[in-house]
C-alpha positions in Angstrom: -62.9 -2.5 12.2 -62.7 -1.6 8.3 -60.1 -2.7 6.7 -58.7 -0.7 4.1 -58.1 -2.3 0.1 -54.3 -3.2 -0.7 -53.8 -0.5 -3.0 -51.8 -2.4 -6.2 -49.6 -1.6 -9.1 -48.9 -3.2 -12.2 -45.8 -3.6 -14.1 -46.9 -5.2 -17.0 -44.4 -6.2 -19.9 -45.9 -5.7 -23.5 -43.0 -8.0 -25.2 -45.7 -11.4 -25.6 -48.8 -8.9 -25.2 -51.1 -11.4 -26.5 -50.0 -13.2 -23.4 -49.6 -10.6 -20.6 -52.5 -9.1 -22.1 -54.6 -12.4 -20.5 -52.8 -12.7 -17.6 -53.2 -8.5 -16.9 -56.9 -9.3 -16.8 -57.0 -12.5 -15.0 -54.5 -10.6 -12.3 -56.9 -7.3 -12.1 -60.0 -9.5 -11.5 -58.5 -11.2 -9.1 -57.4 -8.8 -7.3 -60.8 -7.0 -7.2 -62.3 -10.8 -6.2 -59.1 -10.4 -2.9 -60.3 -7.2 -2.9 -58.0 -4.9 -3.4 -57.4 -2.5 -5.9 -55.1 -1.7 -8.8 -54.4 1.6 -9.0 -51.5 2.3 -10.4 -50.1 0.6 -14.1 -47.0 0.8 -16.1 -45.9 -0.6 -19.4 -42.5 -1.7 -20.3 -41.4 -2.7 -23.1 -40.4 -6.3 -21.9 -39.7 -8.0 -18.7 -35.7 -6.8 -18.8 -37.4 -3.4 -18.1 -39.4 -3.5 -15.4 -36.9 -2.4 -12.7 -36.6 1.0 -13.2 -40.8 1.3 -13.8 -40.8 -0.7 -10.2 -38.4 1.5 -8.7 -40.4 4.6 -9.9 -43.8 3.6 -8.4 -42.2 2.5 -5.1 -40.3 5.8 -4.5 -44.2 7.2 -5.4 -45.2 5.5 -2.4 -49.0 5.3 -3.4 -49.0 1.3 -3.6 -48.8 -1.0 -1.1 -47.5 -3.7 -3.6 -46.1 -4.2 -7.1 -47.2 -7.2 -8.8 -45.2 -7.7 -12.5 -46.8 -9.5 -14.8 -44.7 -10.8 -18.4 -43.9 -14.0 -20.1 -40.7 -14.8 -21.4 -40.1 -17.7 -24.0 -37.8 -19.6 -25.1 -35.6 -18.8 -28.3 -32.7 -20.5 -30.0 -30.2 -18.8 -27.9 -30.2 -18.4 -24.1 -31.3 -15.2 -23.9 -35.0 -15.9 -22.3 -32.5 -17.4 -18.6 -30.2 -14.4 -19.0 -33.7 -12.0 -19.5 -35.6 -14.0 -16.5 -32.3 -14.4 -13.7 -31.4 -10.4 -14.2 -34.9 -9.0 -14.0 -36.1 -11.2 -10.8 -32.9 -10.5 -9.1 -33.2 -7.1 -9.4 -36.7 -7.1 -8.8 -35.7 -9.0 -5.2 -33.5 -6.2 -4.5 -35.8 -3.7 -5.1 -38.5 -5.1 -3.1 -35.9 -5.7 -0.1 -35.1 -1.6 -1.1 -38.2 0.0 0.0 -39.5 -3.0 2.1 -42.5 -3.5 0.0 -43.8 -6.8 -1.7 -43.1 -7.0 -5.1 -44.0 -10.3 -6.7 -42.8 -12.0 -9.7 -45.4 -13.1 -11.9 -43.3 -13.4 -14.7 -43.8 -17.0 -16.4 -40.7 -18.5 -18.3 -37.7 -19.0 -18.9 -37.4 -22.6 -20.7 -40.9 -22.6 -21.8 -42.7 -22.7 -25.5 -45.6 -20.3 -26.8 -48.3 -23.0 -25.8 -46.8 -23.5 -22.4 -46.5 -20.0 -22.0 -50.5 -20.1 -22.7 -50.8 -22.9 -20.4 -49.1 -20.2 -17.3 -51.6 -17.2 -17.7 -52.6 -17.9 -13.9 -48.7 -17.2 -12.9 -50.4 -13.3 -12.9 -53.4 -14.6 -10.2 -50.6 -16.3 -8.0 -48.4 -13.0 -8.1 -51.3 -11.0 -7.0 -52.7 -13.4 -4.6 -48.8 -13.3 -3.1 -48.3 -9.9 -2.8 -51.9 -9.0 -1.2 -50.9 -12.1 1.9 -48.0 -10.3 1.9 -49.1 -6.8 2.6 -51.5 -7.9 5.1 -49.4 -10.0 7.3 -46.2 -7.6 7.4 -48.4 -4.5 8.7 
């Protein structure tokens, strides 16, 4: 028996893009090292965004799984936990939605620059997540 790749996609914030940049390429490769393949990718602006980018490529229906991947730091005001709490809940829903995995590989909130550095493999855990996902709810 031949088991078919997990067909990916990426949402990938580019607020932090020397950060999500990193963890982008540490997700892709390991992906390809699970196996599977990314073959869909869309940039948003920043994490806050990615909902309506997820909800696109799920109503596609060319991916088995959406891994997002952005980082989130801390400011002066609360804005990163307000930013963080609305995109994953939404992100839940979705996922729940159209009964597809889509993992949060978001790093943050509550977290500095070097920290933030410090979570690039938050992208590898995401994609790791949503590929046991797919293949043990077919």
């Amino acid at each position: 028996m031949c088991d078919t790749p997990v067909k990916l996609g990426f949402v990938v914030a580019e607020f932090n893009r020397d950060i999500t940049y990193m963890m982008e390429i540490e997700g892709r490769e390991h992906a390809a090292f699970l196996g599977a393949e990314v073959t869909d990718c869309i940039y948003v602006p920043g994490a806050y965004d990615m909902p309506l980018a997820i909800k696109k490529m799920l109503q596609a229906g060319k991916v088995d799984a959406i891994v997002t991947i952005g980082c989130v730091i801390e400011g002066s005001t609360q804005h990163d936990e307000i930013v963080v709490q609305h995109a994953s809940r939404k992100i839940i829903d979705l996922s729940l939605e159209f009964g597809k995995p889509v993992t949060l590989g978001i790093s943050g909130p509550g977290m500095s620059r070097l920290e933030a550095n410090e979570r690039i493999d938050y992208a590898k855990r995401a994609v790791e997540s949503a590929v046991k996902l797919v293949k043990r709810l077919k």
